[in-house]
C-alpha positions in Angstrom: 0.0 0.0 0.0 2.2 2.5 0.6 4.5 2.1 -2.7 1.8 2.3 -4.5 0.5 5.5 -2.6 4.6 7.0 -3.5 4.2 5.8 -6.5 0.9 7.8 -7.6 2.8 10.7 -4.9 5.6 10.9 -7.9 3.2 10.4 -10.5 1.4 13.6 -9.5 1.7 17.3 -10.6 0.3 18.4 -7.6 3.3 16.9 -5.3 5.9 17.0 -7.9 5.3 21.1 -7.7 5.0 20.6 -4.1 8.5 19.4 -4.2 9.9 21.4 -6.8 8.8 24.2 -4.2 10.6 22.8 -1.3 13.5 23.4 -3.3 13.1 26.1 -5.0 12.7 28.2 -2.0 14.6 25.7 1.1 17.0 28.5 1.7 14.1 31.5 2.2 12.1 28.7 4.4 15.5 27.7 6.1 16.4 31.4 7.0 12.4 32.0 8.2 12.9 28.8 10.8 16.1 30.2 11.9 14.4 33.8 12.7 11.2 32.3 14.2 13.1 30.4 16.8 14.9 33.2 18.1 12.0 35.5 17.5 11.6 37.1 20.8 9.8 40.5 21.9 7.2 42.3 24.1 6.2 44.9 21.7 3.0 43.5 20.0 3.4 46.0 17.0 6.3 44.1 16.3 5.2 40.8 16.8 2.4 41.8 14.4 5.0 42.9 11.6 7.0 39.7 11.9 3.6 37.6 11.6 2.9 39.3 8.6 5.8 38.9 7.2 6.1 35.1 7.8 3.0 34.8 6.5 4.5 36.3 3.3 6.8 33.4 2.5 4.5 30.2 3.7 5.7 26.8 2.0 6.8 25.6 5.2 5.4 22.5 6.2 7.8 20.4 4.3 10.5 21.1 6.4 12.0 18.7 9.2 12.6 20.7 12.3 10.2 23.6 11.0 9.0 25.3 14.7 5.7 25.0 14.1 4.4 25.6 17.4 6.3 28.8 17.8 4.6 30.4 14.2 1.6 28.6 15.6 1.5 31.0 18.9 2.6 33.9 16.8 -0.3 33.6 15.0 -2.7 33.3 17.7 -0.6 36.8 19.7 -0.7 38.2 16.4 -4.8 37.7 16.1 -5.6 38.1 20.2 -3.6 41.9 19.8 -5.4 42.8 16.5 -8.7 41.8 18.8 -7.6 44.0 21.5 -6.7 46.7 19.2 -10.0 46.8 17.6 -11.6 46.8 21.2 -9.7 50.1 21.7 -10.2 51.5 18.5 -14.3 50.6 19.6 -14.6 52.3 22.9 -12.4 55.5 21.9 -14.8 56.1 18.8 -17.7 55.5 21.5 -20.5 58.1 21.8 -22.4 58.6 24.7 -26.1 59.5 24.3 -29.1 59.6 25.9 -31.0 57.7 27.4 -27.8 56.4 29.7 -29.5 53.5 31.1 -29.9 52.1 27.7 -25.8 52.8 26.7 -24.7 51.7 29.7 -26.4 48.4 29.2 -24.4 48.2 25.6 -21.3 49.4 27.8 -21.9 46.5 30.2 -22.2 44.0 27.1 -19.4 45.2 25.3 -16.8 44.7 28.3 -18.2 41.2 28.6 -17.2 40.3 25.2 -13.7 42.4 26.0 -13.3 40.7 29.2 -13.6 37.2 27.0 -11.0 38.5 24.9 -8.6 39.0 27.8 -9.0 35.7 29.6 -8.2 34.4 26.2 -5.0 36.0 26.4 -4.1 35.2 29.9 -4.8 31.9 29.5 -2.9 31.9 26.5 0.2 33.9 28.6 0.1 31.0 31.0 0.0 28.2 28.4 3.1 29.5 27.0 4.7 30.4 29.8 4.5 26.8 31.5 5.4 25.3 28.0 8.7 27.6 28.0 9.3 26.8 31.9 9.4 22.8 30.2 11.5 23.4 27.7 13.8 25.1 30.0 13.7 22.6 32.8 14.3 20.2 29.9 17.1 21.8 28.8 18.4 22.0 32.0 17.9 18.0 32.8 19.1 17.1 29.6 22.8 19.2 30.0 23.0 18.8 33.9 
């Protein structure tokens, strides 16, 4: 079963340009593994760029060793902060009106979905943070 599934795999134009891909662009997807694992910053704005710009050069997949993960939580950082922003961007362009009762209902409903937003991102701050304190303690076992 599976030489014939490589064989129809080499028979195909589909995975023949996937490969001709890899290749074509290993040392662009090579240098983009190298600078996501030692991506490292607390400015979001910058986070943001360097998302977008990975995001620019995707064929990555294909590539042993490819930190996955990482991009992975960039992504979801990168998507979290744009929520965030556009929460901001919401409540500065807010208008308040009469009757009050009525907008501070709306006010009360919009936190809610804001205060989702930022358990999201906590949570998400802890995951990572206990998945780096594993590597690290790892790390440490593994060279100790």
């Amino acid at each position: 079963m599976a030489d014939a599934l490589a064989e129809m795999t080499k028979r195909s134009a589909y995975f023949r340009q996937i490969e001709e891909d890899a290749e074509k662009h290993a040392t662009t997807i090579l240098e983009l593994k190298d600078a996501i694992g030692s991506f490292q910053s607390k400015d979001m704005a910058e986070l943001v760029k360097f998302h977008q710009h990975v995001e620019q050069q995707l064929v990555l997949a294909r590539f042993e060793g490819f930190p996955s993960k990482k991009l992975e939580s960039l992504r979801m950082a990168a998507a979290l902060y744009s929520k965030l922003e556009g929460a901001v961007s919401t409540l500065k362009g807010w208008k308040l009106t009469s009757p009050l009762s009525q907008q501070l209902d709306k006010v009360e409903g919009y936190f809610n979905k804001v205060e989702n937003v930022i358990a999201i991102v906590h949570q998400y701050t802890l995951m990572s943070r206990v998945s780096t304190d594993e590597r690290v303690c790892r790390s440490k076992t593994r060279w100790t």
